[in-house]
N, CA, C and O of each residue as an XYZ file, in Angstrom:
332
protein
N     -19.177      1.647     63.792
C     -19.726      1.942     65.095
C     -18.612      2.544     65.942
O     -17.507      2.006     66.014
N     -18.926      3.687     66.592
C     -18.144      4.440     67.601
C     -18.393      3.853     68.829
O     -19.425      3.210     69.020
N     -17.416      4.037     69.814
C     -17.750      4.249     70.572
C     -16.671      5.228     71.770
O     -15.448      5.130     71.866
N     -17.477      6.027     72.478
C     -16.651      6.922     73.681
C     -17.455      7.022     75.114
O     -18.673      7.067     75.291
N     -16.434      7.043     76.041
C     -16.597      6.943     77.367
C     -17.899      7.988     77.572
O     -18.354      8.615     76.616
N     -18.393      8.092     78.808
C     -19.174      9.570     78.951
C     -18.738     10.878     79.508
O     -19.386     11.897     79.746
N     -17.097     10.510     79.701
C     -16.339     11.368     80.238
C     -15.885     12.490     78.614
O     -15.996     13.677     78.307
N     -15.279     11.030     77.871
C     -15.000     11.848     76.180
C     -16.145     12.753     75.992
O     -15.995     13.974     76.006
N     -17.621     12.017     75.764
C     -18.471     13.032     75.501
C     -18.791     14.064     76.227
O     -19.312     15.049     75.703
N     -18.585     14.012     77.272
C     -18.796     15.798     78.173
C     -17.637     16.580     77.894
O     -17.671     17.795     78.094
N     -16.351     15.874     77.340
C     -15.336     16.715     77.022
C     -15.262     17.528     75.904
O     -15.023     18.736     75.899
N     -15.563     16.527     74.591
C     -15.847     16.628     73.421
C     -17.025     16.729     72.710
O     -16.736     17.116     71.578
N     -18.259     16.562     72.835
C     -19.421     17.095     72.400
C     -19.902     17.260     71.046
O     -20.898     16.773     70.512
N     -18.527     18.462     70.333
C     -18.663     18.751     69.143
C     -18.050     17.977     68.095
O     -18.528     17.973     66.961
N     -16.905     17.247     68.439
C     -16.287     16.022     67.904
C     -17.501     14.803     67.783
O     -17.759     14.450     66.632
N     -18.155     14.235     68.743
C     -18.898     13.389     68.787
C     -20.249     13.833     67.941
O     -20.754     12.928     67.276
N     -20.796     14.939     67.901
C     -21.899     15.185     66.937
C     -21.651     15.005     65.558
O     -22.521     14.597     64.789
N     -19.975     15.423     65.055
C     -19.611     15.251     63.706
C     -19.440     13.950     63.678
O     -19.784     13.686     62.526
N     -19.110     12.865     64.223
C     -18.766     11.888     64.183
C     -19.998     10.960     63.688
O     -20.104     10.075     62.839
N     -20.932     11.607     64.665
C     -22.813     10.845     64.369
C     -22.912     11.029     63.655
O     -24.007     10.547     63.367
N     -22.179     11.934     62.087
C     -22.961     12.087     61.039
C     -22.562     11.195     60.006
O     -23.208     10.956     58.986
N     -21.052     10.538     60.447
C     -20.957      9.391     59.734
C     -21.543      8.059     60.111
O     -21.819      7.232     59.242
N     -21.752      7.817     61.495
C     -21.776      6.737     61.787
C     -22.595      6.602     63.146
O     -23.009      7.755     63.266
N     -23.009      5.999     64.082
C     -23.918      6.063     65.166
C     -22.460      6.275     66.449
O     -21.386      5.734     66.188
N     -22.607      6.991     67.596
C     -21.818      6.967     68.415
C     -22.390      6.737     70.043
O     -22.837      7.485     70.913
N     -22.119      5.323     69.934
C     -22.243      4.791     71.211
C     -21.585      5.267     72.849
O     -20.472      4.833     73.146
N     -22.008      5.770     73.409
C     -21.580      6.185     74.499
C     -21.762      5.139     75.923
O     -22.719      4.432     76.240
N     -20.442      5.361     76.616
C     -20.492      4.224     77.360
C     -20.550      4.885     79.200
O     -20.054      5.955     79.552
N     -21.197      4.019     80.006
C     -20.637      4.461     81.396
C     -20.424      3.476     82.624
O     -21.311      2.836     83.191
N     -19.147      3.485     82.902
C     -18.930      2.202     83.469
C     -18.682      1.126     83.059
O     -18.693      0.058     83.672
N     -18.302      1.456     81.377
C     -18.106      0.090     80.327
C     -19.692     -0.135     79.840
O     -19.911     -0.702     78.769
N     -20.249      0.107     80.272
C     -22.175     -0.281     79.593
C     -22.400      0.744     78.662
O     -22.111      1.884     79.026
N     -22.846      0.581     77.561
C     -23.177      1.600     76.451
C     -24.844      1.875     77.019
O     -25.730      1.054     77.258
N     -24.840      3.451     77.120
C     -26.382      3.833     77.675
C     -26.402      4.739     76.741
O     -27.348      5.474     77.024
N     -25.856      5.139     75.710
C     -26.305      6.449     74.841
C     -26.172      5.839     73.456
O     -25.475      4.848     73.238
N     -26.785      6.396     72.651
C     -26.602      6.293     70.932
C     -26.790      7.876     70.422
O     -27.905      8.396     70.434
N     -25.743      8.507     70.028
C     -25.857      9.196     69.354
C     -25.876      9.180     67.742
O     -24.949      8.600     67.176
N     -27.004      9.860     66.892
C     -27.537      9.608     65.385
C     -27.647     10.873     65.116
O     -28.029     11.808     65.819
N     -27.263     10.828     63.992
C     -27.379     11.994     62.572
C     -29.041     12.177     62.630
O     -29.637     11.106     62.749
N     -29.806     13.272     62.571
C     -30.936     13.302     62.467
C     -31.459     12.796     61.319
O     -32.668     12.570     61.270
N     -30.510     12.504     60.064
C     -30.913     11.657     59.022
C     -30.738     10.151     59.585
O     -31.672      9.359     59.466
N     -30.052      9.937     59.934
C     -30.096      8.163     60.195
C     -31.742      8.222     61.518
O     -32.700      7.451     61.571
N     -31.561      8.924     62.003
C     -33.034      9.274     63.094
C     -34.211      8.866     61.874
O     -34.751      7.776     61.686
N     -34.365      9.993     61.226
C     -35.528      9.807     60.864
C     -35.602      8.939     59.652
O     -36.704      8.939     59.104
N     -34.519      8.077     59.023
C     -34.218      7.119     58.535
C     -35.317      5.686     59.191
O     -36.065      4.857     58.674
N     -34.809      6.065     60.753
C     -34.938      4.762     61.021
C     -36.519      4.795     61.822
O     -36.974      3.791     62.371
N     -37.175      5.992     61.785
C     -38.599      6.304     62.123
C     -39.667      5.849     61.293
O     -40.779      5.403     61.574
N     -38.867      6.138     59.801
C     -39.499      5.601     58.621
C     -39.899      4.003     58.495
O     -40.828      3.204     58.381
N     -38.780      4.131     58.581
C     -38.668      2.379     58.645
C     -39.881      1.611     58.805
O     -40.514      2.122     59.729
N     -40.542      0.534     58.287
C     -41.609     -0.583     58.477
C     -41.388     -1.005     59.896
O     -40.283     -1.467     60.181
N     -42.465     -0.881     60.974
C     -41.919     -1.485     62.154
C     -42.352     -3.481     61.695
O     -43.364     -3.927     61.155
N     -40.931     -4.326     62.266
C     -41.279     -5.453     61.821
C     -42.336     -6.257     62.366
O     -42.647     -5.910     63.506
N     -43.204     -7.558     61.739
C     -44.348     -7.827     62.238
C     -43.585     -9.531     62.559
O     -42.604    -10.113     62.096
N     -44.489     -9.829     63.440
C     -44.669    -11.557     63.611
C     -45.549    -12.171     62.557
O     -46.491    -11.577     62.031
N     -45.226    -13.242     62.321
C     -46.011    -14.142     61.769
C     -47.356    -14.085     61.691
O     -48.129    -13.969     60.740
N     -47.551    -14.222     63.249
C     -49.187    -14.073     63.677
C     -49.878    -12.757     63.056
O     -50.896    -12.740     62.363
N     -49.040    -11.580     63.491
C     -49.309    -10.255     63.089
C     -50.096     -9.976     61.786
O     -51.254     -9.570     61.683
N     -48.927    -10.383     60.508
C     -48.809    -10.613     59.566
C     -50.020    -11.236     58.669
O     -50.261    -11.030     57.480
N     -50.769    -12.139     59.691
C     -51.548    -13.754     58.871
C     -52.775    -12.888     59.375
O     -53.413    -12.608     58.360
N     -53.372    -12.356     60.447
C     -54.402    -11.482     61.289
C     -54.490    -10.679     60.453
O     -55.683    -10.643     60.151
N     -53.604     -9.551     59.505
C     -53.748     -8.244     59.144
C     -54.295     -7.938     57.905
O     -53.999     -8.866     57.153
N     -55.105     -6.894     57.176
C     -55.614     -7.504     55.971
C     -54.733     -7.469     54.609
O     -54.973     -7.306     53.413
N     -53.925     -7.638     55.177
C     -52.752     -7.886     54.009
C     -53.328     -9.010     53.408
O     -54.061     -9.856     53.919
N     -52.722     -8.879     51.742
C     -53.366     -9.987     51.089
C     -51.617    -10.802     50.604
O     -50.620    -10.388     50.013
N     -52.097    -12.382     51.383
C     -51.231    -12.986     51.667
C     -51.121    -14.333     51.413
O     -51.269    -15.133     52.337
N     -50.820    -14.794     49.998
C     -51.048    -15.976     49.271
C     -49.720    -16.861     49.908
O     -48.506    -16.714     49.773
N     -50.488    -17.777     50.611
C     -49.372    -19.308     51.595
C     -50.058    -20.305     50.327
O     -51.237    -20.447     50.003
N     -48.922    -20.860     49.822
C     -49.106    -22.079     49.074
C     -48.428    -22.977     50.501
O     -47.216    -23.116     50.669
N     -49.564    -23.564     51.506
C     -49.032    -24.667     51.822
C     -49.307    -26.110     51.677
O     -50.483    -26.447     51.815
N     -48.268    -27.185     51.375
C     -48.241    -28.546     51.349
C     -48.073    -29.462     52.478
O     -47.041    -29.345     53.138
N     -48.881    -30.304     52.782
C     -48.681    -31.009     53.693
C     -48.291    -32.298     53.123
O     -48.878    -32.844     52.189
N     -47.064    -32.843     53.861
C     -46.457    -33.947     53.454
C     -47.058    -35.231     53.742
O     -46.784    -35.484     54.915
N     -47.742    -36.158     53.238
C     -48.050    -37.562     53.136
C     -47.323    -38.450     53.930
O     -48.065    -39.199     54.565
N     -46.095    -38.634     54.123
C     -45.195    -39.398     54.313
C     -45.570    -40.161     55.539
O     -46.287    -39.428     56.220
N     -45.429    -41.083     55.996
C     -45.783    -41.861     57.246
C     -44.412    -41.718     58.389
O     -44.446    -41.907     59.605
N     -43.172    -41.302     57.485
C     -42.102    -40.926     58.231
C     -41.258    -41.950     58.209
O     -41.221    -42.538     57.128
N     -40.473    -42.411     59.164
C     -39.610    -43.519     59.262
C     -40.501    -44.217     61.020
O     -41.288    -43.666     61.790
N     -39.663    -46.044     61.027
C     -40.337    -46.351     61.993
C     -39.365    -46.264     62.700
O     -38.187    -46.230     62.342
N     -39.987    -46.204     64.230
C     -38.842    -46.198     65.346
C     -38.291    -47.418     65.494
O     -38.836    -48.455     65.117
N     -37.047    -47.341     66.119
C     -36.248    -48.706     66.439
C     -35.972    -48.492     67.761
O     -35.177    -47.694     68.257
N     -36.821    -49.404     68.368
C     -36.771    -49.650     69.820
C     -36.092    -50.730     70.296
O     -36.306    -51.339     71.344
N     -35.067    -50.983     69.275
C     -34.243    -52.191     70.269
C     -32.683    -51.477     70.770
O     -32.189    -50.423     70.369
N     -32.211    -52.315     71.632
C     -31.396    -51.497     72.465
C     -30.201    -51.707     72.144
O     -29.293    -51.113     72.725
């Protein structure tokens, strides 16, 4: 992970585009990173990508989705209420 001021990148530009092609280049202003610069392959890398689901999502969708679940018997342990 890179990272350069937003002063570097208005300076440098063409340095920082080669740079995105190895690696993502974070741009900062005021110390806060507000930019990501990406290789249009890591871009559309990451467009591809499965967007991730919740649980809920997941159990709702018609995905076919074999839960072996067990529910435990156990009565647990008893509390000890002395002081």
């Amino acid at each position: 992970m890179a990272i350069v001021t937003a002063t570097e990148f208005n300076q440098r530009p063409s340095e920082v585009k080669a740079r995105s092609e190895r690696e993502p280049v974070f741009v900062t202003d005021r110390g806060r990173a507000t930019t990501v610069v990406l290789s249009i392959a890591e871009f559309e890398r990451l467009r591809a990508a499965k967007p991730v689901r919740s649980l809920g999502q997941a159990l709702v969708a018609d995905d076919d989705i074999d839960l072996d679940i067990v529910r435990e018997n156990s009565s647990g342990r008893a509390a000890d209420l002395d002081d």
